[in-house]
C-alpha positions in Angstrom: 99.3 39.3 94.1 98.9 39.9 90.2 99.0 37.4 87.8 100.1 38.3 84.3 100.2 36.4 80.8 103.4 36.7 79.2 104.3 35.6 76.1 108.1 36.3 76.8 108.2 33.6 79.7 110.0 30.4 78.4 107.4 28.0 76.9 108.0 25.4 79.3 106.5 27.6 82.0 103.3 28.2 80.6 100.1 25.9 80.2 97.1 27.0 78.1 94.1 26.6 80.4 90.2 27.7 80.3 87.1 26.7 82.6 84.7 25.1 81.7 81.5 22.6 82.2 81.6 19.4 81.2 79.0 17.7 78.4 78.2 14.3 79.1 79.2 12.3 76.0 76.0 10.9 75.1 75.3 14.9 74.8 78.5 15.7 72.8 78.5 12.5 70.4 74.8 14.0 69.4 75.7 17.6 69.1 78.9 16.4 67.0 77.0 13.8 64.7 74.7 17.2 64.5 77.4 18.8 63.1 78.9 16.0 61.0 75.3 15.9 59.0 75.0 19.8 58.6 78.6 20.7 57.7 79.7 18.1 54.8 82.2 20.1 53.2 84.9 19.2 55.2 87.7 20.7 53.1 86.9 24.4 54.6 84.6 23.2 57.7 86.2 21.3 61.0 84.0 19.3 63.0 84.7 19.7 66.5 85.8 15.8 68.0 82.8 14.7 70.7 85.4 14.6 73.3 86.6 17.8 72.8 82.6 19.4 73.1 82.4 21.5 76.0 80.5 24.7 77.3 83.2 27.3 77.6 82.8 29.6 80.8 86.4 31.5 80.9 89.1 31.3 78.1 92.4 32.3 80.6 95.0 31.6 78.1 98.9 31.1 78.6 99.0 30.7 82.7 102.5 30.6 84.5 102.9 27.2 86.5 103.8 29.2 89.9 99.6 30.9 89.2 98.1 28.1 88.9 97.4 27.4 92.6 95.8 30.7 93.1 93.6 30.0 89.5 92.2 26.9 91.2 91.6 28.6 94.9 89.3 31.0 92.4 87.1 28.3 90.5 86.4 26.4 93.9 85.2 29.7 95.6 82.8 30.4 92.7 82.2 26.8 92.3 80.9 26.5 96.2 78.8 29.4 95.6 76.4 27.4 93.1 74.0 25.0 93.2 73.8 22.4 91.3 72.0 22.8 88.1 70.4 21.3 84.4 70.0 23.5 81.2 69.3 22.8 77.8 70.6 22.7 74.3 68.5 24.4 71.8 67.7 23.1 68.4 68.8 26.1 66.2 72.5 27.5 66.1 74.4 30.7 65.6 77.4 32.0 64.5 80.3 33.9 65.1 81.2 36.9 63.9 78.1 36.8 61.5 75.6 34.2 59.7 76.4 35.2 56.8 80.5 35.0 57.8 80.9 32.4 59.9 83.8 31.0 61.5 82.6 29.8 64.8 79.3 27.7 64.7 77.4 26.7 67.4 74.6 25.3 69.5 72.3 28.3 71.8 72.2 27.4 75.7 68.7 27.3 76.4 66.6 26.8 79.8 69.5 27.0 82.1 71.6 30.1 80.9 70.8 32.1 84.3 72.4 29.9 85.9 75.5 29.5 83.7 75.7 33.4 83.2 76.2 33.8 87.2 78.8 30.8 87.6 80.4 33.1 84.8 79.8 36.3 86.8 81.4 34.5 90.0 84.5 33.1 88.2 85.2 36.5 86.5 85.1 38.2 89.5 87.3 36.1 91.9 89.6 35.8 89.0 90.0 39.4 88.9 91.1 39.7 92.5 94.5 37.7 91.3 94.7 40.1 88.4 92.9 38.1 85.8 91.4 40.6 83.6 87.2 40.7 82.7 85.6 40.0 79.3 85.7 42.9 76.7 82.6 40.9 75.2 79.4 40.2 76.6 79.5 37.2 77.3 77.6 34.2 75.5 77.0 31.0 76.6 77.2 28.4 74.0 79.0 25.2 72.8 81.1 25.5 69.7 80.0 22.8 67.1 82.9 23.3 64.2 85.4 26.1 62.8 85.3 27.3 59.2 88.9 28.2 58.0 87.3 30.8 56.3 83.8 32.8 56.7 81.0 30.7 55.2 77.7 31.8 54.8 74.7 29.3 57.2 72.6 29.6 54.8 74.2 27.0 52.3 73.8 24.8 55.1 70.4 23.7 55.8 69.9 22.6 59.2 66.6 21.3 59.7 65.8 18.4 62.0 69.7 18.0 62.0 70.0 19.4 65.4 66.8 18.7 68.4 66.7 20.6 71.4 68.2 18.3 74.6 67.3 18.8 77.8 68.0 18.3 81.7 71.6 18.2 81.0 73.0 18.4 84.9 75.9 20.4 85.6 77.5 19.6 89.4 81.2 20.6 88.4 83.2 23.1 86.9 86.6 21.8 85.3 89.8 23.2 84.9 91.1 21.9 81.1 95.0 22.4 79.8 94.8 23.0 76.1 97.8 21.4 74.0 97.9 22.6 70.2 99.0 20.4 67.9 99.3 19.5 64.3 95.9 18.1 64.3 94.0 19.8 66.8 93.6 20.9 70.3 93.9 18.1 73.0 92.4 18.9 76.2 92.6 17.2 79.6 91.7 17.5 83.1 93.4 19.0 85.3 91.4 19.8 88.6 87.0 19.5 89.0 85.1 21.8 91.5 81.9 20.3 92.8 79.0 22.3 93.3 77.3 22.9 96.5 
């Protein structure tokens, strides 16, 4: 069976989903009073809420309903395949597309990433039997800190001591989220958790 994403489909029959891990909120309130102390200008920057702070492992975008049973059978293969884990946060950020034109801004995984880079590897992969298609991009683990309407440059934004490395962060589930856009922001809930082996 091949699943597609189709725009055309009546909006009622689509949810916007990714998989992701979890951050513990002690973890994301840090990371987004981080954020909150580096990024000041909020007329062009936009914090990212605490309970929206997550580390992204497949974006899969407008899903038909009548998938979504087949989407979850793939995340608890791959999810059953790894061991429980910790990684850290490290204490210095990037950007994407550029430093010096940045849009996306974020915290680096640290300690960790191996095993975050092969849950990714596993989900890809299964997802792709059902016709899910691969990454063009190489893909980065990281966790999205705030969104800059237009490119800014990091260096105007000195970020020292802001942001400290955290550590042992466990990671026993992968999480299913539905996306909703609205007029202020994404709101994301759960809608199925895989437990690790």
């Amino acid at each position: 069976m091949t699943l597609t994403l189709q725009d055309s489909k009546p909006e009622e029959k689509l949810l916007r989903l990714f998989a992701a891990i979890k951050v513990p909120f002690e973890v994301s309130n840090r990371l987004n009073n981080a954020a909150g102390l580096i990024f000041n200008n909020r007329s062009i920057i936009k914090i990212i809420p605490a309970e929206n702070i997550h580390l992204t492992i497949k974006f899969l975008g407008n899903i038909e309903v009548d998938n979504i049973g087949s989407i979850e059978n793939a995340l608890n293969t791959a999810a059953r395949k790894t061991s429980k884990f910790s990684f850290n946060i490290k204490e210095n950020i990037g950007a994407f597309p550029s430093f010096t034109c940045a849009k996306i801004i974020f915290a680096y995984v640290g300690a960790g990433y191996n095993n975050i880079k092969n849950l990714f590897d596993l989900v890809e992969g299964n997802l792709e039997k059902i016709g899910i298609g691969k990454e063009s991009n190489k893909y980065k683990g990281h966790i999205t800190l705030a969104r800059a309407k237009e490119g800014i440059d990091i260096g105007d934004y000195p970020y020292n001591n802001a942001l400290i490395e955290l550590k042992n962060i466990n990671c026993s589930t992968l999480t299913l989220f539905e996306s909703v856009l609205g007029k202020t922001g994404p709101k994301y809930s759960i809608r199925k958790e895989f437990e690790f082996k």
